[in-house]
Structures are given as C-alpha cells and as structure tokens.
C-alpha positions as CSV (number, residue, x, y, z in Angstrom):
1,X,-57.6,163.2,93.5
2,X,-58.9,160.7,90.8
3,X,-60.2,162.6,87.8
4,X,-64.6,162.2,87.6
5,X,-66.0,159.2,86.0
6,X,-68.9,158.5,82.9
7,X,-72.0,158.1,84.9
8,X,-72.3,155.0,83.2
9,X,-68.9,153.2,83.6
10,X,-69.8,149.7,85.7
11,X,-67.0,149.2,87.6
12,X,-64.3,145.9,86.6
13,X,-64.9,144.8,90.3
14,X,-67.9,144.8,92.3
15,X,-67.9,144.6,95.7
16,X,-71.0,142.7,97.3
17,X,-71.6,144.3,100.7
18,X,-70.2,142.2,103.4
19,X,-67.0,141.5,102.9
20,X,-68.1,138.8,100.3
21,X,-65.6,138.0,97.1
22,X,-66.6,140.2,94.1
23,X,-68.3,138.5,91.4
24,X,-67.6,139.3,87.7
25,X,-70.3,140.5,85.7
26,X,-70.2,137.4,83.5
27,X,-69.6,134.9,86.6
28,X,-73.3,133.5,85.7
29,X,-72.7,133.1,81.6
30,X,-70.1,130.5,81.8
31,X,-71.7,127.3,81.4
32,X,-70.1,124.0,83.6
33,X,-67.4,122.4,82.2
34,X,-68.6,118.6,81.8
35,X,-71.1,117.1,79.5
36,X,-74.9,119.1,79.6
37,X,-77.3,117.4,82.2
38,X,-80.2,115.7,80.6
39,X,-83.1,117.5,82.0
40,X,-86.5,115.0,81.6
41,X,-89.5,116.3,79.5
42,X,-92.6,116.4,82.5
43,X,-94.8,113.6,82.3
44,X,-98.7,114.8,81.4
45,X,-100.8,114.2,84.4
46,X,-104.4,112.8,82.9
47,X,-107.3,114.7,84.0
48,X,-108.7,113.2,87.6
49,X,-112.6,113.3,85.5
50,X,-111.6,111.4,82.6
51,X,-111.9,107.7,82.8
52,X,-110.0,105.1,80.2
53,X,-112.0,104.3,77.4
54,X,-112.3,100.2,77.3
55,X,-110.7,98.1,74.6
56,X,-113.6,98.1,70.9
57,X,-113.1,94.5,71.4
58,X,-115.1,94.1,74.7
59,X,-117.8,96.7,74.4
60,X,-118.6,95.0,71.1
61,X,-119.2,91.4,73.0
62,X,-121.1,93.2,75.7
63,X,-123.8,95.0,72.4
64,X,-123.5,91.1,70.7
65,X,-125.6,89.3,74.0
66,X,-129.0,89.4,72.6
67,X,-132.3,87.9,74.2
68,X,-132.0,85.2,72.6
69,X,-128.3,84.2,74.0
70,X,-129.8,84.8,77.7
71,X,-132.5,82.3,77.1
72,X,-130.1,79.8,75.8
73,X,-127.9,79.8,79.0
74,X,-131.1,79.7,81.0
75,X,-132.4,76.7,79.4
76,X,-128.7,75.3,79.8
77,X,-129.5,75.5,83.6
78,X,-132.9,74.2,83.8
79,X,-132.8,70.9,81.5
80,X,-130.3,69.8,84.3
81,X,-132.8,70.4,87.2
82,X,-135.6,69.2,85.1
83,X,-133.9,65.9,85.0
84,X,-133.2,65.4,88.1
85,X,-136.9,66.1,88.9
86,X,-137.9,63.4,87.0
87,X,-135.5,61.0,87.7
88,X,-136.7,61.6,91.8
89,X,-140.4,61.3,90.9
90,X,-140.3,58.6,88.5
91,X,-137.8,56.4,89.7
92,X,-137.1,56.9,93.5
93,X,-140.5,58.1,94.2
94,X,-140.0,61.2,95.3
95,X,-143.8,62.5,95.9
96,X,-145.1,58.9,97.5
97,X,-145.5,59.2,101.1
98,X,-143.1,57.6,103.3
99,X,-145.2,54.4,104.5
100,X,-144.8,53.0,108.1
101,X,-145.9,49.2,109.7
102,X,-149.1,49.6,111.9
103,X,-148.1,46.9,113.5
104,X,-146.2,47.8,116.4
105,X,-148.6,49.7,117.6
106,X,-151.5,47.7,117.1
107,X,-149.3,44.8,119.4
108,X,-148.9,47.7,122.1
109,X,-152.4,48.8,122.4
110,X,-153.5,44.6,122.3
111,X,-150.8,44.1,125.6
112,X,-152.0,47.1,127.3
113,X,-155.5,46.0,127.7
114,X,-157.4,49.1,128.5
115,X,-159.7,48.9,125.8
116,X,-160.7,45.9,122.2
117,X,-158.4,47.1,119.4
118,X,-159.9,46.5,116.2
119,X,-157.7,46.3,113.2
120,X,-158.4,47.5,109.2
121,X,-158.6,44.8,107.2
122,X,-159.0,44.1,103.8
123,X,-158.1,47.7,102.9
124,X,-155.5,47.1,100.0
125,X,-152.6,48.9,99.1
126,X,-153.5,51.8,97.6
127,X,-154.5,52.3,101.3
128,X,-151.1,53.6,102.5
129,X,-150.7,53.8,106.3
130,X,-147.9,56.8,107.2
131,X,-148.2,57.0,111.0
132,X,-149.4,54.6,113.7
133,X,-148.9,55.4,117.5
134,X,-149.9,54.1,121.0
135,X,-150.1,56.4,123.5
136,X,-151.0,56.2,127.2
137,X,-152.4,59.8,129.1
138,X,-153.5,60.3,132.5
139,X,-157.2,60.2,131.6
140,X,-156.9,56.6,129.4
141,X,-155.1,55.4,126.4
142,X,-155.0,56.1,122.5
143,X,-154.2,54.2,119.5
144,X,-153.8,56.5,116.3
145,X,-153.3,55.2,112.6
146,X,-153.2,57.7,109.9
147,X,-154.0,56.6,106.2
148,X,-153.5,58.3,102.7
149,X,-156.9,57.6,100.7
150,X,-156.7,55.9,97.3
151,X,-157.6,59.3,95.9
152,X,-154.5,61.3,97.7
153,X,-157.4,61.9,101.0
154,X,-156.1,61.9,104.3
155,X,-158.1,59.7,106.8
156,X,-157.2,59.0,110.7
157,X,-158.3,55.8,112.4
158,X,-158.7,57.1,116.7
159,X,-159.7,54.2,119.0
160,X,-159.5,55.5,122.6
161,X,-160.8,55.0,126.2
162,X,-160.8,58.2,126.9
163,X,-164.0,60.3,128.4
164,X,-166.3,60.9,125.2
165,X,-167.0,64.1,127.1
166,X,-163.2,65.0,127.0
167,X,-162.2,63.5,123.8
168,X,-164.3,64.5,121.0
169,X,-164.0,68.3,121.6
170,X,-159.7,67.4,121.6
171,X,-160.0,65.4,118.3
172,X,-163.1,67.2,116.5
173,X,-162.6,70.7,117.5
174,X,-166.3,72.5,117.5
175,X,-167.7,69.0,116.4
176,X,-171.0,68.4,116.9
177,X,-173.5,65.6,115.8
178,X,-175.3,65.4,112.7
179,X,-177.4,61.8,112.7
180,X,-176.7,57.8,112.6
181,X,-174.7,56.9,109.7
182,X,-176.3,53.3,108.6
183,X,-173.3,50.9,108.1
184,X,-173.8,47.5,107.1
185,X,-171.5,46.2,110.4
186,X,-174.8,46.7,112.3
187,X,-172.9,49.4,115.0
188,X,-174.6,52.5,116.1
189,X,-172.0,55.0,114.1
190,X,-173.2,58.6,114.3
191,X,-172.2,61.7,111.8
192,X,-170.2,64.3,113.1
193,X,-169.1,67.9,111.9
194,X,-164.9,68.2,112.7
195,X,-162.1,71.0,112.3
196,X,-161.8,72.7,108.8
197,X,-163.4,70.8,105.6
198,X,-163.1,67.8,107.6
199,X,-165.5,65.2,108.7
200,X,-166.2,62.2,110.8
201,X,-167.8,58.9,111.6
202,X,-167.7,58.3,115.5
203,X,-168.7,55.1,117.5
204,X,-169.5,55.2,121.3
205,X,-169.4,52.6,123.3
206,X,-169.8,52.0,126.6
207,X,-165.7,51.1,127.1
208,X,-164.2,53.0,124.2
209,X,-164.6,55.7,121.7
210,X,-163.9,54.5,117.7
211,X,-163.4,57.8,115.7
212,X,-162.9,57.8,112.0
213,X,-162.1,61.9,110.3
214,X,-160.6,63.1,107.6
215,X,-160.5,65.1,104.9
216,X,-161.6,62.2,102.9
217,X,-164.9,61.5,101.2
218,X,-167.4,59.9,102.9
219,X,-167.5,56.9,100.9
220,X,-163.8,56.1,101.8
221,X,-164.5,57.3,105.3
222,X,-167.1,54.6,105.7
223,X,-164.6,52.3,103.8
224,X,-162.6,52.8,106.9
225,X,-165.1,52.5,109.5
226,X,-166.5,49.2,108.0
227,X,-163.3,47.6,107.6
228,X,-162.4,47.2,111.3
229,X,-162.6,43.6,113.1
C-alpha cells in the first residue's frame, strides 16, 4: 500500500473524466508562440437621439438673410414681369380688343334677302366692331354686330325678322317698354328695359325688328341707332 497523502497535494497529472488526455495545470499560461494578435480598440457607437451639429459657417448665413435681403430677391423677380407687362400693353396692345370686318356679314344678310340690312355709318374708329355674324333659324334670320363704345361700353347692333313676340323676350330678357325715344331719323324707336344694367332702343317694323342694347350710355346708344342707312 502507498503511504497517505497531504490533503492538499494537486496531483502532477490530472485525469479529465472520459478517457480525455490530461491537461497540465499550466497548459492555459503559456502564451502562442508567434507575434501577439492586434486586437482593435471598439469603435463608439453615437447615440441614435443625437443629431450632427451643422458646420458655424452655414447656420451663420442662414441668421445673416434679413428682411431686407428677401425684398431684394423679390423685386429681382418682379421688375422682369413688370416689363414685360408694359412692353404687351404699350407696344403690342395687349388690352385693345381684337377687332373683326363687319363686312362679311353684312354681304350675307344683303344675299339672303329676308329682310333691309341697314349698315353703321359714319361711326369712326374709336367705334371698334369685335363680332359680326349672320345667322339663319327656323323662325327667320339674324344679323348681329357687336361694338366697343368710345368710352370702353359694350353696344350690340340686332336686325332680325324674327316674331317681335318671340324675339325680344330671347334678346331683352324681362324687357319691357318704357316710351318713344325721339330720334332725329324720324322712326318710331321705342325705350326698353333689358338684362342686368343694360338697356335698349328697339324699332318695329312691319318686316323686321332693329334692336340696339348695351351696357352703353344712352347718348352712344342713340349714336348707334341714328347711324344706320
């Protein structure tokens, strides 16, 4: 028999359960042979909440733009557009109505014969004529010429064979009569109330309705009315 042990002898081999090799007690203090590994230091993660603060340099243009810097780049934009306003009105005539020839129509209500066309005359050119139209229905025919006043008025010339009956309530709305009108042309004109703030000066005759409405003046309305031959 082997003579007793120290309780606390460690014994030179230790024998890892399951048949492994044993493993000297200062197996795991011998460093590799080789050079050291380079181990690298962890990079710091910035916080998720914090935000990147921007460059001095562009938050102190941003607090430079005063009021007075906006109104400068506005003007910059509207001198352009100003110009060009000007230029269209002044020189291209950009708020004249577009003028048309009367007459075309005029020559088609003459060869259609249903009714004596009488033509303005004598009206000058501040009397500018932008639409003129003969038109043939199932109850007659119409002639139309529309006028823009010397004093920016509108003023519409109707000459039609058309039932009175069925076209003054189509061309005056709720018209209704309001006396003669005395013209010096000698005809029978009469007053008449029309749509809106307009008014009229109407002719009957026995083979054609003369209508002259607007929201001109009177005075230019009779203008109208008296210059027809």
């Amino acid at each position: 028999m082997e003579p007793a042990q120290p309780a606390d002898r460690v014994p030179l081999d230790a024998t890892p359960p399951g048949g492994q090799p044993p493993v000297r007690p200062d197996a795991g203090q011998t460093p590799p042979d080789g050079p050291p590994a380079l181990v690298e230091p962890p990079v710091p993660v910035a916080d998720a909440g914090e935000r990147q603060a921007p460059p001095p340099g562009r938050e102190k243009a941003r607090s430079e733009r005063s009021p007075k810097d906006m109104v400068l780049s506005l003007l910059i934009l509207l001198v352009p557009i100003a110009l060009l306003i000007a230029f269209y009105r002044g020189f291209l005539g950009g708020d004249s109505p577009v003028t048309v020839d009367p007459a075309p129509a005029l020559e088609q209500a003459r060869s259609a014969n249903v009714f004596p066309v009488a033509q303005p005359t004598g009206l000058g050119d501040d009397w500018r004529t932008v639409n003129a139209r003969f038109q043939t229905v199932a109850d007659g025919a119409t002639l139309r010429i529309g006028y823009v006043t010397p004093e920016g008025r509108g003023a519409q010339l109707v000459e039609s064979n058309v039932p009175a009956e069925k076209l003054l309530p189509a061309e005056l709305s709720d018209g209704q009569p309001q006396g003669p009108v005395d013209l010096p042309d000698g005809l029978s004109w009469q007053r008449y109330t029309a749509r809106g703030n307009e008014q009229a000066l109407v002719l009957l005759e026995p083979n054609r309705t003369v209508i002259v409405v607007g929201d001109a003046g009177e005075t230019e309305l009779r203008r109208l009315a008296t210059s027809l031959r």
